[in-house]
PAMAR-278871 format. One line per 4 residues: their letters; for each residue x, y, z of C-alpha. Coordinates in steps of 0.25 Angstrom, whole numbers. Each point is the difference from the previous one (the first is absolute). Last residue first. Example, Ala and Ser with C-alpha at 12.3 -4.5 7.8 and 13.67 -1.06 7.14 Angstrom:
2
SA = 55/-4/29 ~ -6/-14/2
END
This chain:
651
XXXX = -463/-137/-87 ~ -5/-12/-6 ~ 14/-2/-7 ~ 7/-4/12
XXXX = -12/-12/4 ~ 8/-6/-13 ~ -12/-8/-6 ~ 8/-7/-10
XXXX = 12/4/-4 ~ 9/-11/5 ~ -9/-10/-7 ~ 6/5/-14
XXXX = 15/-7/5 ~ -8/-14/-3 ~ 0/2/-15 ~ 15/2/1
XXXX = 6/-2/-16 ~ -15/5/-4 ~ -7/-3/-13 ~ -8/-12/8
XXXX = -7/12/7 ~ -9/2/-10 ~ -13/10/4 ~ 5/5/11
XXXX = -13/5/5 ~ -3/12/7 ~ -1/2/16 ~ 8/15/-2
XXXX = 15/-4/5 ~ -3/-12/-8 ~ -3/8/-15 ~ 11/9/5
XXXX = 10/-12/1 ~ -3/-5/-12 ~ 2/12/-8 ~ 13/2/6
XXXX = 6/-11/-7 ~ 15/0/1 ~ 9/-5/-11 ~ 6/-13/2
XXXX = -2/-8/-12 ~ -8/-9/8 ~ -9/11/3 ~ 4/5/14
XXXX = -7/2/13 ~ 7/8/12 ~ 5/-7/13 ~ 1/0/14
XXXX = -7/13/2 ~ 1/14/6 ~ -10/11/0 ~ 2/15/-6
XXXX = -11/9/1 ~ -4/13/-4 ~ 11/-1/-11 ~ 8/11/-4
XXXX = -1/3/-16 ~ -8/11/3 ~ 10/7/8 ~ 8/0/-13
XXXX = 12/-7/-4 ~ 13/-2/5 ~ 1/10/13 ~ -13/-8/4
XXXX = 2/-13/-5 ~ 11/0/9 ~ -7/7/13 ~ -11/-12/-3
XXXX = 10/-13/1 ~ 7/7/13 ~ -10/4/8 ~ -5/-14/-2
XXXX = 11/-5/5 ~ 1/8/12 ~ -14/-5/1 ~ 5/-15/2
XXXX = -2/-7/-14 ~ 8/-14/6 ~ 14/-5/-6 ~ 0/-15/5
XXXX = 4/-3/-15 ~ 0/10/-10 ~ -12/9/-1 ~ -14/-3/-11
XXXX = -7/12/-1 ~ -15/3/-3 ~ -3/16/-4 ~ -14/5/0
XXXX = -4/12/-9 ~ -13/6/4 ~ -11/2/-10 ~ -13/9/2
XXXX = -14/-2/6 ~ 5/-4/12 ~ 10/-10/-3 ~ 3/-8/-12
XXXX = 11/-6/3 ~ 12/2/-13 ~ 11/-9/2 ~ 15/-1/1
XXXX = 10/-12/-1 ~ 12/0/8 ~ 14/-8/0 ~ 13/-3/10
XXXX = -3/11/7 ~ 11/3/14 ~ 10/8/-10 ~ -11/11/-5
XXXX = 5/4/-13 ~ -10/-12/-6 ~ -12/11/5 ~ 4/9/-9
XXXX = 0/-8/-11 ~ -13/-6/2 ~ -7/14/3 ~ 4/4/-14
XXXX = -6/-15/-7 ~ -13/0/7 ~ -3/12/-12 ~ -9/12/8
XXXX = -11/5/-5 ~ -4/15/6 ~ -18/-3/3 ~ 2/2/16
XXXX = 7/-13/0 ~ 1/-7/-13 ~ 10/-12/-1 ~ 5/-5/-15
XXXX = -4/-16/3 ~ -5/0/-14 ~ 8/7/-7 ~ 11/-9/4
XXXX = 13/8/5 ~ 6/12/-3 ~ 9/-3/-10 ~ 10/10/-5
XXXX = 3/3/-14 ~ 11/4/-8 ~ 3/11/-11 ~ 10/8/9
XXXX = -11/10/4 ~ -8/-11/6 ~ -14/-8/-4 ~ -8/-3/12
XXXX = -8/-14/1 ~ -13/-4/9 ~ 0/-16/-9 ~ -13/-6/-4
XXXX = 5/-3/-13 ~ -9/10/-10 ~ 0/-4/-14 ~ -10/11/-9
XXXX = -11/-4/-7 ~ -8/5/12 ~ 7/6/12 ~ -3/-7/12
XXXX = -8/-11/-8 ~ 12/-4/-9 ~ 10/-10/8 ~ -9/-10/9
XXXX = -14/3/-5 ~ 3/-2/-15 ~ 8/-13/5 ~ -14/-5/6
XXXX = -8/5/-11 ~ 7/-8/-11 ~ -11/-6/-6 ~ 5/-13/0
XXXX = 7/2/13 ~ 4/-15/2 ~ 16/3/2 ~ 2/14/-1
XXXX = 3/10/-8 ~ 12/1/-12 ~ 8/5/11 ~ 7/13/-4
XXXX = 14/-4/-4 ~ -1/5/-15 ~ -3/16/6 ~ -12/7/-2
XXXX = 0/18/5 ~ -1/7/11 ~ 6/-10/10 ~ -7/5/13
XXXX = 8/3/14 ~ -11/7/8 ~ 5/13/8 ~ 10/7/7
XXXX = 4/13/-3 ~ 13/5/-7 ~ -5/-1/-14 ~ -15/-3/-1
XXXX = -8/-5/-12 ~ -15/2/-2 ~ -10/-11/4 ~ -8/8/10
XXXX = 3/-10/12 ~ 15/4/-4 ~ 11/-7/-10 ~ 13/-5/0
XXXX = 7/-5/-14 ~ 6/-11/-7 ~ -1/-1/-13 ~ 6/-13/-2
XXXX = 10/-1/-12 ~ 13/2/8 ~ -3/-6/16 ~ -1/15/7
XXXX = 12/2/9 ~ 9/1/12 ~ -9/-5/11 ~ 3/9/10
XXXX = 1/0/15 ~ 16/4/-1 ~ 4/6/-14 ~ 6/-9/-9
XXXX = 7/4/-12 ~ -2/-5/-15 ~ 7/-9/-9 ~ -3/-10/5
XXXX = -15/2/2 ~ -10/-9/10 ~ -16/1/-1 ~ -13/5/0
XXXX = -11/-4/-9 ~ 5/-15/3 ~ -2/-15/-5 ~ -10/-13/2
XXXX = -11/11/-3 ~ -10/-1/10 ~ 11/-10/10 ~ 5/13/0
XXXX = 8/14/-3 ~ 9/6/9 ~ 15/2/0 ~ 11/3/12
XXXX = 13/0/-9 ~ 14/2/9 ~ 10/1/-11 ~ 14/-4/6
XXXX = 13/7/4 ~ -3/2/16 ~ -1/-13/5 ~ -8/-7/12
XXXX = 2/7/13 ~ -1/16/-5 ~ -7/-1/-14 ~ -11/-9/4
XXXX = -2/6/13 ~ -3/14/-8 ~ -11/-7/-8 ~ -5/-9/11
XXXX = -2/14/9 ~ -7/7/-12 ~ -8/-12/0 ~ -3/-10/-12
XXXX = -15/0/-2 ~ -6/-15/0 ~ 1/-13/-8 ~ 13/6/-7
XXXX = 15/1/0 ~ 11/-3/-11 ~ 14/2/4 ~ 11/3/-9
XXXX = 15/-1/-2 ~ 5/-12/8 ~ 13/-6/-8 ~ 8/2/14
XXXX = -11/-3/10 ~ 14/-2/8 ~ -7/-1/13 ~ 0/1/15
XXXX = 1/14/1 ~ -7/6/-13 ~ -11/-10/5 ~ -3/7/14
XXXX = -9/-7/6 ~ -8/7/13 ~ -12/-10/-1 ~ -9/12/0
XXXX = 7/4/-13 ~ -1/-14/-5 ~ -15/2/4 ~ -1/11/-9
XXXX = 5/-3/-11 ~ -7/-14/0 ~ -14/8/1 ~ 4/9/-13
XXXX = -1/-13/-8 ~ 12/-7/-6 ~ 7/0/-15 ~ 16/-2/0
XXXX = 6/2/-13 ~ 15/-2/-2 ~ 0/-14/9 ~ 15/-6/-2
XXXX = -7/-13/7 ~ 7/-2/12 ~ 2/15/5 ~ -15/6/-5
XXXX = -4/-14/8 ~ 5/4/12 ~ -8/13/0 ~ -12/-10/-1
XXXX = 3/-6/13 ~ 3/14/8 ~ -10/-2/8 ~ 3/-14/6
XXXX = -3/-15/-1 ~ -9/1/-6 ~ -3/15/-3 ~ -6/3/-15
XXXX = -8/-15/2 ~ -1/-10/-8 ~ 3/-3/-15 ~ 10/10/-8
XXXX = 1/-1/-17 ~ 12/8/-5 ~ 0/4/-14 ~ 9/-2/-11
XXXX = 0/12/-10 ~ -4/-5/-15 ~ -9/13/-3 ~ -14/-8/0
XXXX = 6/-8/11 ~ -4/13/8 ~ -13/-4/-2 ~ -1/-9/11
XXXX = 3/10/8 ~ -13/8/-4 ~ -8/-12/2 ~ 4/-3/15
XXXX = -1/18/1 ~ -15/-5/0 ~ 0/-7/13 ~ -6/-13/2
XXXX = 10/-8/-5 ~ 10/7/12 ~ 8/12/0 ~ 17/3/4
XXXX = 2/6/-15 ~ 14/-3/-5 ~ 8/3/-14 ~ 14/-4/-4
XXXX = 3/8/-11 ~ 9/-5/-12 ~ -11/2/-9 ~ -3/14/5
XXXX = -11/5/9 ~ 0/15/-3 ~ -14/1/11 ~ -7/11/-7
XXXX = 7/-4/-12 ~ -1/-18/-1 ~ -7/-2/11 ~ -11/10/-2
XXXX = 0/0/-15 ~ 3/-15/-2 ~ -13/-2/10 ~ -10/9/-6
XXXX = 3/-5/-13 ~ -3/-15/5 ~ -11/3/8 ~ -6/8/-11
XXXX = 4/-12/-11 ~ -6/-11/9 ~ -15/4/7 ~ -2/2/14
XXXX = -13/-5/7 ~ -4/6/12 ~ -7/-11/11 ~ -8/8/10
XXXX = 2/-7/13 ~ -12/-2/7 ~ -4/10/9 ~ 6/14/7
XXXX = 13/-4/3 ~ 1/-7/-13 ~ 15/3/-2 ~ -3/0/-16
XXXX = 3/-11/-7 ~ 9/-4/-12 ~ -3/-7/-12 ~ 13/-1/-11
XXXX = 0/-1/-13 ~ -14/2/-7 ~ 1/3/-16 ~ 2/14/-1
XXXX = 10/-1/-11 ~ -5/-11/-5 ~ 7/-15/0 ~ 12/-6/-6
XXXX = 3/-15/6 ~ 13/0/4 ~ 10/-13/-3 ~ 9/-5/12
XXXX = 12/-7/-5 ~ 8/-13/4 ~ -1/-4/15 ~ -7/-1/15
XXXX = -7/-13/1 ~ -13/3/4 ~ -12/-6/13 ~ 8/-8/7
XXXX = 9/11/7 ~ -12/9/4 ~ -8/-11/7 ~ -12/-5/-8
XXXX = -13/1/4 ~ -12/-1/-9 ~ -12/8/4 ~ -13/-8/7
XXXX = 8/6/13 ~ 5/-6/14 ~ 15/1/0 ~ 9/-7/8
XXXX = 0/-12/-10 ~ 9/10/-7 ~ 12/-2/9 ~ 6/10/7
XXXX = 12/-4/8 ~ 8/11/-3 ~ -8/11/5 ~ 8/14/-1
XXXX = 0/0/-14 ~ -11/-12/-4 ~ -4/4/-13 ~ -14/-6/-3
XXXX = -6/5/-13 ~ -17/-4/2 ~ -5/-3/-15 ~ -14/0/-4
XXXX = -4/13/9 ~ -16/4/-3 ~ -5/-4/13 ~ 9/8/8
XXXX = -8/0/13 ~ 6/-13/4 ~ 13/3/-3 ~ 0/11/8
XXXX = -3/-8/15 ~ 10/-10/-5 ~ 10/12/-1 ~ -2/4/11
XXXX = 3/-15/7 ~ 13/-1/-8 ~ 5/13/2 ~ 11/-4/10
XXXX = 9/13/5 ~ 13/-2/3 ~ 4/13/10 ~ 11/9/2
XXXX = -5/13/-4 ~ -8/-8/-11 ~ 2/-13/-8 ~ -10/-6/-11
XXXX = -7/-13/-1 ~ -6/-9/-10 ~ 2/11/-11 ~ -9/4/-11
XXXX = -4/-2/-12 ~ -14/-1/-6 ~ -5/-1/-14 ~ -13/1/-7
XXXX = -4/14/8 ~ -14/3/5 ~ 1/17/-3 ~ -10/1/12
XXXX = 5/-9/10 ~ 16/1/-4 ~ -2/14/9 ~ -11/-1/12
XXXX = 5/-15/2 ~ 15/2/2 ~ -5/11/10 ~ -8/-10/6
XXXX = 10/-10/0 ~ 9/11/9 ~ 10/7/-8 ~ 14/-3/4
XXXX = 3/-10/-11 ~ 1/13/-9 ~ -10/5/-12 ~ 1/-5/-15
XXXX = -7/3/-13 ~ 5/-2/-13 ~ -7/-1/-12 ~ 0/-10/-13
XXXX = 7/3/-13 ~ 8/-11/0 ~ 15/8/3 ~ -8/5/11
XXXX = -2/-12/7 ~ 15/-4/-2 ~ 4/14/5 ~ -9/1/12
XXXX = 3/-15/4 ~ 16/2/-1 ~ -1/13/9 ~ -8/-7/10
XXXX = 9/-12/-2 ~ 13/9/4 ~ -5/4/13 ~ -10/11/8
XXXX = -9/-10/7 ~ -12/-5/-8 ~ -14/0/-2 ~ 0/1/-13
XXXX = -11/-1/-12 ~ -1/-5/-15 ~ -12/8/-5 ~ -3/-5/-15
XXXX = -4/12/-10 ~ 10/-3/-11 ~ 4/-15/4 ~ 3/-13/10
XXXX = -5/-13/-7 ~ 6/-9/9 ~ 11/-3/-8 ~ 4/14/-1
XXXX = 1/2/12 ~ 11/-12/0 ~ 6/6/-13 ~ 0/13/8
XXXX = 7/-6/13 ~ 12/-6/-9 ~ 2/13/-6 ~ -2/7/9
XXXX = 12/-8/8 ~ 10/2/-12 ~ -4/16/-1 ~ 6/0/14
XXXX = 12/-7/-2 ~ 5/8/-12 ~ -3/12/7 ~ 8/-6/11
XXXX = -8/-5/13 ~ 6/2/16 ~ -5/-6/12 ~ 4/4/14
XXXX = -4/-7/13 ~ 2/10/11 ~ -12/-5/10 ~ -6/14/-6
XXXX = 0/-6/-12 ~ 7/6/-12 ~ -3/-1/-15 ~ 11/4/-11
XXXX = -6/3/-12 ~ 5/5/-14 ~ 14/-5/2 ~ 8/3/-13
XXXX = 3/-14/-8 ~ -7/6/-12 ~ -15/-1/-5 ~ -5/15/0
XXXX = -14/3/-7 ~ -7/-8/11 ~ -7/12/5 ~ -4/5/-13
XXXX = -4/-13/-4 ~ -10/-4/13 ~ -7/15/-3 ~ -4/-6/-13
XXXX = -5/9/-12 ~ -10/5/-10 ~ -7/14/-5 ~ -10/2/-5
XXXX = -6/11/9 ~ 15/6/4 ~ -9/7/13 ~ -13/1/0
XXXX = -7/11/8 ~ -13/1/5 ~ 4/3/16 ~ -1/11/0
XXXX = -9/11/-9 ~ -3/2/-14 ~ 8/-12/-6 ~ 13/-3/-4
XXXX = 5/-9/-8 ~ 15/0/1 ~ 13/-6/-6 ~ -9/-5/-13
XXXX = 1/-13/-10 ~ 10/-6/10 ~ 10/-9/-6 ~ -1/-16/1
XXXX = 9/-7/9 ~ 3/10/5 ~ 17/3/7 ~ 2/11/8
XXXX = 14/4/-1 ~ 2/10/12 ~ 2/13/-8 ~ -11/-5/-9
XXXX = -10/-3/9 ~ 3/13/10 ~ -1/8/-14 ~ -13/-5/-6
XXXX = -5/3/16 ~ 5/14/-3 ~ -4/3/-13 ~ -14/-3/5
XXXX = 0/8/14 ~ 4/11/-9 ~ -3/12/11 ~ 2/-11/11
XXXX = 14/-3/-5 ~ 3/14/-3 ~ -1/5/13 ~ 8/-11/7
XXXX = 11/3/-9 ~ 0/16/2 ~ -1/-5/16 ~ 12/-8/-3
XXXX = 9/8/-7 ~ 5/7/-12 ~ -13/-6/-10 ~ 8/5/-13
XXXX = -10/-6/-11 ~ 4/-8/-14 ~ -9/-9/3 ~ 9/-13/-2
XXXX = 12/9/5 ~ -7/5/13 ~ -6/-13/4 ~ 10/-7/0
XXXX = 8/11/8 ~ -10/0/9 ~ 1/-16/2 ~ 15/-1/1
XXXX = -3/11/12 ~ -11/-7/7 ~ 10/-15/-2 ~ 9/5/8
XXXX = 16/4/-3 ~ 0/15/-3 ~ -7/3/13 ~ 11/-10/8
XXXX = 11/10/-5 ~ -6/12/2 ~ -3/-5/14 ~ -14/-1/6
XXXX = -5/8/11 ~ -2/-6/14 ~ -6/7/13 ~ -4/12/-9
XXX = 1/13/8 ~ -9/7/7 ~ -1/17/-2
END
């Protein structure tokens, strides 16, 4: 039988927050929950008890008490959650107000920046008197085009502390992306950056952000903060919106005061990847986000107060807001600007070093290409107060599993977790006090009935199948922006299986109580009717040294599905048959003979979403002369014409 590649010590058990909470709950229910699962259990049997528990462990502070923890109806999603209910996400946040550092903001050009608590709630304060000014309130969108820095955090929070909601996406979108997102939920106030750096580069967004402005007919004030563009002046900017650059515009000082709003009252807006149309614009609301988050950080994640916590992501990325919200449990966070390997791969290792990092949160892909990239962290760094690292965007690898532990360190809890931009949080997750077994996700989120079903609806153990939450949840989206009637958000989560949250996710529950992810449901491939997650040939096809990354396809091909395999090669490597020989013979003895491609095609480059998770949608839709509906949602726009009318797929 395999072994565990990390199991946690007695010592560090008794020491997290998972086991402090167990205990809680134990003596206030007078209960003997012996471990996780039996914890798990309980929490999705008394989902009520449980939520009352996570505010109360954690101090969550209302305004005005909740008349009822759940309303429930029939089916998902009519459920309210502390109806009555009132408090501030900004307050919570901002509970801290010492000298501790609660942001330090790097550039890739090195700059660093660092606010106390103390400081930080000095500089919303200033900002909010200055929103407030303008009449910014409950139901106001204030929006962010911005890099990941210390004035994005400072606008969330000072926006938030009105009541208005926060939406932001990263300077790298295209204007049209800008566009399809602050377009239709026509925000107040914009801020945003005159220029940004990247992989070496100072990029200029004065003329974008010209062509935006124009579209933004609603906007009355344009935020300017130069960042990377000094010399920005706000006669640059062609808008009917006032513009005042970011240092004119407050005064940072005295105390910010929090406006109590509803327990769903809108919080954040986020967007889907919009692959396949516009954007559809999810609208989160305050107290689920906010008890979501102290759970998942402050259990799943046992991020203390003298933590420092770090999440390589951009504005546009959902795991942006969940970071933030480690200022909810007093940790400092580290806020990184540029690119993962300027002016080398092991960039971000360096900063574990400088920064004391204790938490370190990436995607699968940067594990991966720091393997390609032959580092060997343990080697060349202390990475001495390093104990966890977080990975999501894509399915974690068997391979980056075990590389993690061989070259990087092997005391440390390596969480791959899954959840979404859906549910700004997780169904599956990190555990501190549990093992970690290679390819798996090591739990359930507590109080998310997470469970894997077939096409009949029925739950399966050992079998791969739909990852559906079962039961509601206070994170579920309150819908989405403009859905009145709320067909759309109907469509997306609850058609599949009705009154019941489907993800989209091919998943497979494990003997240990973790999950595997098989990839999206959507791009599950089904030759000769067996379906097959992108995600198993993916990992096999890492182990070949000459592949730097592959996406996968279903090709509809005589009258059945044939699975097509695209492969990006290190540089000057050529697919010569020997090496396709190779690729196939190791998804071979890996898998099954129907995971093997019928063909496998080089190419310069494979499209990405901006938050870097391939889209394998889009390339089956060129493959087969379909339309690409929205191609201002991808990093590589320009990569998609490498896949069209390959005379290798006509035959």
């Amino acid at each position: 039988m395999s072994q565990p590649l990390w199991t946690p010590s007695a010592e560090r058990i008794a020491a997290t927050r998972m086991e402090a909470f167990r205990h809680f709950v134990n003596q206030r229910h007078g209960l003997q929950l012996a471990d996780y699962p039996a914890l798990h259990a309980w929490s999705v049997a008394q989902r009520e008890t449980f939520w009352q528990a996570i505010v109360d462990f954690f101090e969550v502070r209302f305004s005005s008490q909740p008349q009822a923890v759940l309303r429930e109806g029939s089916a998902m999603p009519s459920a309210h959650w502390f109806s009555g209910a009132t408090l501030n996400f900004a307050e919570h946040l901002l509970r801290r107000r010492d000298a501790h550092p609660a942001l330090v903001a790097i550039g890739e050009d090195g700059s660093r920046e660092q606010l106390s608590y103390a400081e930080l709630a000095a500089h919303v304060a200033g900002l909010q008197r200055s929103l407030q000014a303008l009449g910014v309130g409950i139901g106001d969108r204030v929006a962010a085009c911005m890099p990941n820095t210390w004035q994005t955090v400072v606008g969330m929070l000072a926006a938030a502390s009105l009541g208005a909601s926060w939406s932001s996406c990263s300077p790298d979108f295209g204007s049209q992306g800008v566009i399809d997102r602050f377009g239709q939920i026509e925000p107040t106030v914009l801020i945003t950056a005159a220029g940004y750096r990247y992989a070496g580069k100072n990029l200029d967004q004065t003329a974008k952000l010209n062509e935006i402005l124009e579209r933004l007919p609603s906007l009355q004030q344009l935020l300017l903060v130069p960042y990377s563009n000094p010399a920005a002046q706000a006669a640059d900017f062609k808008t009917t919106a006032k513009v005042t650059l970011w240092q004119d515009f407050y005064q940072p000082g005295g105390e910010p005061q929090f406006t109590p709003v509803a327990f769903e009252q809108a919080l954040y807006i986020l967007y889907s990847s919009g692959t396949t149309g516009v954007p559809k614009c999810i609208v989160h609301g305050v107290g689920g986000t906010l008890l979501q988050h102290v759970k998942e950080l402050g259990l799943h994640t046992d991020l203390h107060a003298t933590d420092t916590l770090f999440y390589y992501t951009t504005c546009g990325w959902m795991m942006w807001n969940w970071l933030v919200s480690g200022l909810a449990l007093g940790a400092t966070l580290v806020l990184f600007d540029g690119s993962p390997f300027h002016p080398g791969a092991e960039r971000l290792i360096d900063l574990i070093d400088a920064e004391n990092i204790s938490l370190f949160g990436t995607s699968a892909k940067f594990l991966a290409a720091l393997e390609k990239a032959g580092a060997k962290p343990r080697e060349s760094h202390r990475l001495t107060q390093l104990r966890a690292i977080l990975s999501t965007g894509s399915p974690l690898s068997h391979e980056s599993f075990e590389y993690v532990y061989r070259e990087i360190k092997t005391d440390l809890c390596l969480s791959s977790i899954s959840g979404g931009t859906d549910i700004v949080s997780c169904f599956a997750l990190g555990n501190p006090v549990l093992p970690v077994w290679r390819g798996e996700l090591q739990c359930k989120g507590l109080g998310m009935d997470v469970q894997v079903w077939n096409d009949a609806g029925q739950p399966v153990a050992g079998e791969k199948g739909e990852l559906v939450c079962a039961r509601h949840f206070p994170s579920m989206p309150l819908g989405f922006w403009n859905d009145l009637q709320g067909e759309k958000f109907q469509a997306a989560y609850f058609d599949t299986f009705p009154g019941i949250w489907a993800q989209g996710d091919y998943a497979e529950e494990t003997e240990h109580g973790g999950l595997v992810i098989h990839g999206r449901s959507d791009a599950v491939l089904n030759p000769g009717g067996v379906r097959i997650g992108t995600a198993e040939i993916y990992r096999q096809v890492e182990k070949v040294e000459q592949v730097l990354e592959s996406i996968a396809i279903g090709q509809e091909w005589a009258g059945d599905v044939r699975v097509v395999l695209f492969v990006r090669l290190r540089d000057g490597v050529q697919l010569t048959p020997e090496l396709e020989t190779q690729i196939r013979q190791v998804i071979r003895d890996n898998t099954t003979p129907r995971h093997v491609p019928a063909k496998i095609l080089q190419v310069a480059d494979i499209p990405r979403t901006i938050s870097g998770k391939i889209v394998e949608l889009a390339v089956r839709n060129v493959v087969h002369g379909r339309p690409v509906k929205n191609t201002e949602a991808l990093a590589n726009p320009q990569a998609l014409e490498l896949y069209r009318d390959l005379p290798q797929l006509q035959g």
